[in-house]
C-alpha positions in Angstrom: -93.9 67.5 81.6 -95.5 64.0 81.7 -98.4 64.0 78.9 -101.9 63.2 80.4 -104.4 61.0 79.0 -108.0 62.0 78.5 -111.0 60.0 76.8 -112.5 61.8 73.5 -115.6 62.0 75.7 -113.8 64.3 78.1 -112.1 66.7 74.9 -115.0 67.6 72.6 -118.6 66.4 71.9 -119.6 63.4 69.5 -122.5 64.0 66.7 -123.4 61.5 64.5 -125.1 62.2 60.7 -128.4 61.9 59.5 -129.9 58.7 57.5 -130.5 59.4 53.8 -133.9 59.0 52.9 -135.0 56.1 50.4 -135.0 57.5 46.9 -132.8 60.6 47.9 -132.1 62.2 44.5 -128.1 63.0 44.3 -127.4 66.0 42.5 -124.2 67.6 40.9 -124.5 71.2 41.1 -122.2 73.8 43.1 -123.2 75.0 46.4 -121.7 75.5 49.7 -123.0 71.8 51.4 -121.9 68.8 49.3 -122.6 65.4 50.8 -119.7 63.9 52.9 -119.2 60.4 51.4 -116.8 57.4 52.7 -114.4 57.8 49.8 -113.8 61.5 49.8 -112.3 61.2 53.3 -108.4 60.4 54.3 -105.5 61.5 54.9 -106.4 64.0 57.2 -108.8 66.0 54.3 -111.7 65.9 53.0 -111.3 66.4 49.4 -114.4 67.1 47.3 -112.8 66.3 43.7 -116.2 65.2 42.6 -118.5 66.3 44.6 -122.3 65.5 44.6 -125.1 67.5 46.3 -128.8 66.8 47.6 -131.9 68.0 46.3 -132.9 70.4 49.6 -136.6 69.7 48.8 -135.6 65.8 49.9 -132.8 66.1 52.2 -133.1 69.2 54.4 -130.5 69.4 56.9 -130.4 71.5 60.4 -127.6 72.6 61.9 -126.4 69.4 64.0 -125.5 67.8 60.9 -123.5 70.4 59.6 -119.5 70.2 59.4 -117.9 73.1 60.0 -113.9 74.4 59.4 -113.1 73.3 62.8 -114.9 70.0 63.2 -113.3 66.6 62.6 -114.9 64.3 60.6 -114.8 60.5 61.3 -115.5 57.7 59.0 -117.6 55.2 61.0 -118.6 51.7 58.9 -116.9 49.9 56.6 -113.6 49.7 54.8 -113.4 53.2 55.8 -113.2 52.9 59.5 -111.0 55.8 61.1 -110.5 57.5 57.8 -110.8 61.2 58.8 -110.4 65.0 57.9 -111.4 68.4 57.9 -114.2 70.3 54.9 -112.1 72.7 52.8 -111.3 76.1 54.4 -113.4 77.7 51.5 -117.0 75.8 52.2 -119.4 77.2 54.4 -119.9 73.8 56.1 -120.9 70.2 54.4 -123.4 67.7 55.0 -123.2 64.7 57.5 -124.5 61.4 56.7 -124.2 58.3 59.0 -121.5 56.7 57.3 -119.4 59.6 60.1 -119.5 61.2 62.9 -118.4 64.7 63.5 -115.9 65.6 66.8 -117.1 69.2 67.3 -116.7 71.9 70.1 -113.7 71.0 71.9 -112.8 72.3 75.4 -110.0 74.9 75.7 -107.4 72.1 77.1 -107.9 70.7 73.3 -106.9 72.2 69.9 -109.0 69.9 67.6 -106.0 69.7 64.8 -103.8 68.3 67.0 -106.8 65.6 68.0 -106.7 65.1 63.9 -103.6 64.3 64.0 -103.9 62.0 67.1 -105.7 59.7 64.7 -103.6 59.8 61.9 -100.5 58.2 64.0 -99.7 54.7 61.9 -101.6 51.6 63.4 -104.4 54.0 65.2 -106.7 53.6 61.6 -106.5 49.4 62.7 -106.5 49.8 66.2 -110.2 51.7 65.1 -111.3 48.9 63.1 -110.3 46.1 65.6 -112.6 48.3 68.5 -115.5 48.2 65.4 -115.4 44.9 64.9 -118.1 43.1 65.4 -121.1 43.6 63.3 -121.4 42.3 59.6 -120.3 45.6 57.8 -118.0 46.8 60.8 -119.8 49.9 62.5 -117.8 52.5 65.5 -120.4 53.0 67.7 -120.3 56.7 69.6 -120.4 54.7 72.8 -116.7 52.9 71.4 -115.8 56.4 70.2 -116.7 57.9 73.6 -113.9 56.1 75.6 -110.9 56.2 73.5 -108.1 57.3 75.3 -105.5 60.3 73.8 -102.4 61.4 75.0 -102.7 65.2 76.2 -99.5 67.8 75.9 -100.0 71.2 77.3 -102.0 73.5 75.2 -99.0 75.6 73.6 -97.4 72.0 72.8 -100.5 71.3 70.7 -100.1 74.1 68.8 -96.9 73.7 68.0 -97.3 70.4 66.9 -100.2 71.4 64.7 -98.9 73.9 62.7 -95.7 72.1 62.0 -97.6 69.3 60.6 -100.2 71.9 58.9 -97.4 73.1 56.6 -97.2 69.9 55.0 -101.4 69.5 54.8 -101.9 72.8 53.7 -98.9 72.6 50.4 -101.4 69.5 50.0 -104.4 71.0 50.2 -103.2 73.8 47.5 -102.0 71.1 45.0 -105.1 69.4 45.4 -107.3 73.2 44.2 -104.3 73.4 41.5 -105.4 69.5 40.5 -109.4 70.5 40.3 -108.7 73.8 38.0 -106.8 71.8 35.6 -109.5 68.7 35.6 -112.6 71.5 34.9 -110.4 73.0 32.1 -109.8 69.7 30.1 -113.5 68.7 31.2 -114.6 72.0 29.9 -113.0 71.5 26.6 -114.1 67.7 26.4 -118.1 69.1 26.9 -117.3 71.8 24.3 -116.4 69.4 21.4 -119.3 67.4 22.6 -121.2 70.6 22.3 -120.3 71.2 18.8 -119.8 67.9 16.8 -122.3 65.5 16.1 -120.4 62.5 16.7 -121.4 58.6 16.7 -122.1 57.3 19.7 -120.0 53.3 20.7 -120.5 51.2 23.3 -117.7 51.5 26.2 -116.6 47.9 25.2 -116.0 48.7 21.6 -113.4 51.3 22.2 -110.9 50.0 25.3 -110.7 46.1 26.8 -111.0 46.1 30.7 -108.6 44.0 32.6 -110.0 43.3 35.9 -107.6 43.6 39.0 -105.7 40.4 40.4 -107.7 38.4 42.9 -105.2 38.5 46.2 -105.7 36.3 48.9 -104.6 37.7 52.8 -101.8 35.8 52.3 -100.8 37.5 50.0 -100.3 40.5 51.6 -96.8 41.5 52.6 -95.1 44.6 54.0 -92.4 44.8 51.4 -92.5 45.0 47.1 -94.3 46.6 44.9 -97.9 48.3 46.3 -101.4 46.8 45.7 -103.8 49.1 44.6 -107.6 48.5 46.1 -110.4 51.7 46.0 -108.8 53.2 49.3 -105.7 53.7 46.7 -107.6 55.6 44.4 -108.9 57.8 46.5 -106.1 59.0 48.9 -103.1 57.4 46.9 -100.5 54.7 48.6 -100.3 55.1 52.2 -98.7 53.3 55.4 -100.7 50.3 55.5 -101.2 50.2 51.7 -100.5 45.8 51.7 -97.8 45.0 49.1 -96.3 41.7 46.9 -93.2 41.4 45.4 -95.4 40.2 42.0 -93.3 37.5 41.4 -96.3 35.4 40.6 -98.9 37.5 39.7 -99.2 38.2 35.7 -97.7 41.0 33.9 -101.5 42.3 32.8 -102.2 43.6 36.3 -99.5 46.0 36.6 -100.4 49.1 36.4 -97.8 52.6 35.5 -98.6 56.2 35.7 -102.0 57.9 33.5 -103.2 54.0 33.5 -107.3 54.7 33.1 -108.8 52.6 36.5 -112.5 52.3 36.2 -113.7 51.3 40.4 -116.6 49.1 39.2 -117.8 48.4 43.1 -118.4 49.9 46.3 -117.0 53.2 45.2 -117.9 53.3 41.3 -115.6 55.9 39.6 -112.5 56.7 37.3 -109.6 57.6 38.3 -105.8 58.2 36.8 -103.5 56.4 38.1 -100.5 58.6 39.6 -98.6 56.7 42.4 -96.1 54.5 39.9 -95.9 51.1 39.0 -98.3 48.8 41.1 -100.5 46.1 41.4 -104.2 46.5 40.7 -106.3 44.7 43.0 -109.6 43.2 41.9 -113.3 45.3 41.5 -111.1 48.0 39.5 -110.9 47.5 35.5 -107.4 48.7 34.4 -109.2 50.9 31.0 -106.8 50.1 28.0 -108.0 51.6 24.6 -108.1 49.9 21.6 -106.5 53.7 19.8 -104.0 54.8 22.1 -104.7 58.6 20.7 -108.5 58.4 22.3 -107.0 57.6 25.6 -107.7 60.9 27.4 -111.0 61.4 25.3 -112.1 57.8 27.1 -111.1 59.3 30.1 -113.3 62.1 30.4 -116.2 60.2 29.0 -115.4 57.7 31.9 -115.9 60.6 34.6 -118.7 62.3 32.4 -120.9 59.1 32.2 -120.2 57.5 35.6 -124.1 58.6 36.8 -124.6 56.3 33.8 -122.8 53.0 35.1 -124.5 54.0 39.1 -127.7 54.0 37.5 -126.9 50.3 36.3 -125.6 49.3 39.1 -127.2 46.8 42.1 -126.6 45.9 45.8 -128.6 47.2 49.2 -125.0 47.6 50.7 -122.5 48.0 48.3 -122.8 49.1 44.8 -121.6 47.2 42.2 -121.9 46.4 38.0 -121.8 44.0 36.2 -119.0 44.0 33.2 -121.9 43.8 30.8 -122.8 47.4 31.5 -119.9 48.1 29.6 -122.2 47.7 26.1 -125.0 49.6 27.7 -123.5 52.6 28.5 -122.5 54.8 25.3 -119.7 58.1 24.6 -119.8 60.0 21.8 -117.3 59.1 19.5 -115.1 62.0 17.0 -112.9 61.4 14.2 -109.6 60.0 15.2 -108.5 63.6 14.0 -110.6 64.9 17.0 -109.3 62.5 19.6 -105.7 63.4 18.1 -105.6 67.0 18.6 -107.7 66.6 22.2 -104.9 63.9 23.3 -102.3 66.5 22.1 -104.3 69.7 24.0 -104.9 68.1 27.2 -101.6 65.6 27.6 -99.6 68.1 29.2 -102.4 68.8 31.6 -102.9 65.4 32.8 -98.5 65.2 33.2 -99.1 68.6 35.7 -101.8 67.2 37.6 -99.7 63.5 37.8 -96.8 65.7 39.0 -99.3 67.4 41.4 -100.1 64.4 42.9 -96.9 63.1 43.1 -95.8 65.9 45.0 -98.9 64.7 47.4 -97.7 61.5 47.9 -94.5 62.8 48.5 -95.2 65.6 50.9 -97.6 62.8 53.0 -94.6 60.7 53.5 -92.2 63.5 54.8 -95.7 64.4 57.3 -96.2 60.8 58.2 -92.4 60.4 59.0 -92.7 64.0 61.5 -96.0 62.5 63.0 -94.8 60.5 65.3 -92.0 62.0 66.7 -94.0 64.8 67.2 -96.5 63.0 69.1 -94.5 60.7 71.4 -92.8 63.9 73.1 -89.5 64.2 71.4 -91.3 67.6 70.2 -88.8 70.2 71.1 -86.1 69.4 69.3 -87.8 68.5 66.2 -89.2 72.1 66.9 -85.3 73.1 66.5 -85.2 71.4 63.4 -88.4 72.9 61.4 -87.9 76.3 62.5 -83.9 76.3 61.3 -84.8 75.2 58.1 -88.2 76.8 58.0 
C-alpha cells in the first residue's frame, strides 16, 4: 500500500513554550517539572542528567506549556535545530520554554512515536536547519513547522515500526537511570568528605592545566577519520552527522581518550567525561588535565559541584560564555593527597560502569540508526521477519 503524505499541520497540533522572565532564578531541587533546555534534548530523549528547576513563585506555568509522556518535543533555535525527544516515562510532565515547541494531540491516523522517529531519519536534523535559516541565531517558526510534509503508513504499520525501534530507546533509556544512580552515589560520597574534612580551598588553575579545543575551519570537516567533538558531542555522544578529520595535522594535545575531564566553557557551560573513544576536541571545551593524576575524579566532581559557580561568572545576552581567568576565581576544597587517593580508588570502578554504560548507548544508537531507515522507507515487513526471529 503506497504511503501517503500529510503536513505536521494535518497530524497533531503545534504549541510553542513560554519566555523566561528577566532574572528568573534557576533552581536545583527535585520535583516533577524540570526546565527543558536545548542541551538536554537528542537522540530521540530527553535526558535530565542534570536537571535544573524554577522557582514557582517566578515562573508559574499553566498547562499549555506542559510536556507530557506522549508529546514530542522540538528544539527550535540554534545549534540545536531539530534536536528532539520525549520527557522520561517517570515525570509527571516538564516545563516548556521557547527554545521548543511541543507536537501534542495527534489524530488517530498518527501514532506520535513513529512521527519521533520521522525526524530522527539521517539528513532530516539539516534539512530542519536549512528551512530555519534565515535569522541571525537560526529560529523554526510554527508556520515552517506547520507545512512539513511526512510520509504516512497505515496505522498498524506505525506501530510496528515504533516498537521495533523502541526496544533499542528503551535499553537506552534504562542505561541512562543506571548512569544517574551511579553519578549521585559517587557525588554523595564526594559531598560527604566535603561534609566532614576541613580542607584548603585552591584555585581551579592551581590543580589541572586546561587545553582548549582545536580551532577547525569548515574545511576541515570531512565524513571519514577520527570524530570531532563540539558541545552537541557531549551531550548526546557521536552521532551521524558528527564532522570528522583524519588529524593528520592537528597536534597531539587535542586528542582526547576515554574518562578525559571536558569542561564546556560556552554556550552550554558544563563537565562532562568523555566516553565515546579517542577524538578530537573542538574549541570552547577545555580538555581538564590534573597536575596529580590521583585527584582526577575528586576534580571531577568539584567541576560538576561548582559549575553554578563558573555560570555565575559568566557573560553574553545570547550565548553564555567565560573567560579562562575564571579559572583562579572559582575555588574546590582541596584534601590530603591520601583523601584524593582512596576517593580515586572508591569511585574508579564506578566511572569504568558508567563509561561502559554509555558505550553500550552509543552502540545500541548505531544498531537503531542503521534499522531507521529501512523501516521507514517501506521495506518494513521483512525487517519485521527479521526482529521478531531473533527477538
Amino acid at each position: 500500500m503506497k504511503w501517503e503524505n500529510k503536513t505536521i499541520n494535518d497530524l497533531c497540533e503545534i504549541k510553542g513554550g513560554k519566555r523566561l522572565p528577566k532574572n528568573h532564578e534557576l533552581i536545583e531541587i527535585e520535583t516533577n517539572h524540570p526546565y527543558i533546555r536545548a542541551r538536554d534534548i537528542g537522540n530521540g530523549i530527553i535526558n535530565f542528567s542534570k536537571p535544573v528547576f524554577l522557582q514557582e513563585s517566578t515562573f508559574n506555568f499553566i498547562s499549555r506549556y506542559i510536556v507530557e509522556e506522549d508529546d514530542i518535543v522540538l528544539t527550535i533555535v540554534g545549534a540545536n535545530i531539530g534536536d528532539v525527544g520525549l520527557i522520561p516515562k517517570e515525570l509527571d510532565g516538564a516545563n516548556l520554554t521557547e527554545n521548543a515547541v511541543k507536537l501534542t494531540s495527534f489524530n488517530a491516523n498518527c501514532h506520535f512515536k513513529y512521527l519521533l522517529y520521522y525526524f530522527l531519519l539521517p539528513g532530516k536534523k539539516k534539512q530542519l536547519e536549512q528551512v530555519a535559516a534565515g535569522s541571525a541565531q537560526g529560529k523554526l517558526g510554527l508556520y515552517k513547522i506547520k507545512d512539513i510534509e511526512v510520509p504516512i503508513p497505515p496505522l498498524p504499520t506505525q506501530h510496528k515500526i515504533a516498537s521495533i525501534l523502541s526496544a533499542y530507546d528503551d535499553l537506552i533509556e534504562n542505561n541512562l537511570k543506571r548512569i544517574k544512580l551511579l553519578e549521585e552515589k559517587a557525588f554523595l560520597r564526594y559531598k560527604g568528605i566535603v561534609r566532614s574534612e576541613k580542607n584548603p580551598l585552591k584555585a581551579f588553575d592551581e590543580v589541572a592545566s586546561y587545553i582548549n579545543g582545536f580551532p577547525f575551519k569548515p574545511v576541515d570537516l570531512k565524513e571519514v577519520g577520527l570524530p570531532i567533538i563540539k558541545i552537541k558531542e557531549l551531550k548526546g555522544g557521536i552521532q551521524n552527522d558528527t564532522p570528522r578529520n583524519d588529524g593528520e595535522n592537528v597536534p597531539e594535545k587535542y586528542l582526547i581518550e576515554n574518562k578525559d575531564i571536558l569542561f564546556a566553557w560556552s554556550a552550554s557551560i558544563g563537565a562532562y567525561l568523555w566516553c565515546s573513544g579517542k577524538s578530537i576536541l573542538n574549541q570552547h571545551i577545555f580538555n581538564v588535565k590534573p597536575f596529580d593524576k590521583e585527584m582526577h575524579n575528586w576534580i571531577y566532581f568539584s567541576l560538576l559541584e561548582k559549575i553554578p559557580d563558573f555560570i555565575n561568572l559568566s557573560n553574553g545576552a545570547t550565548m553564555q560564555h567565560i573567560k579562562k581567568s575564571a579559572l583562579g576565581l572559582v575555588f574546590l576544597p582541596v584534601p590530603s593527597k591520601k583523601v584524593c587517593k582512596d576517593f580515586q580508588e572508591e569511585t574508579e570502578p564506578i566511572l569504568d560502569l558508567i563509561v561502559n554504560l554509555k558505550q553500550q548507548n552509543t552502540k545500541l544508537r548505531e544498531a537503531r540508526d542503521i534499522l531507521l531507515p529501512k523501516l521507514m522507507n517501506g521495506q518494513i515487513e521483512v525487517w519485521i521477519r527479521i526482529f521478531m526471529i531473533k527477538g
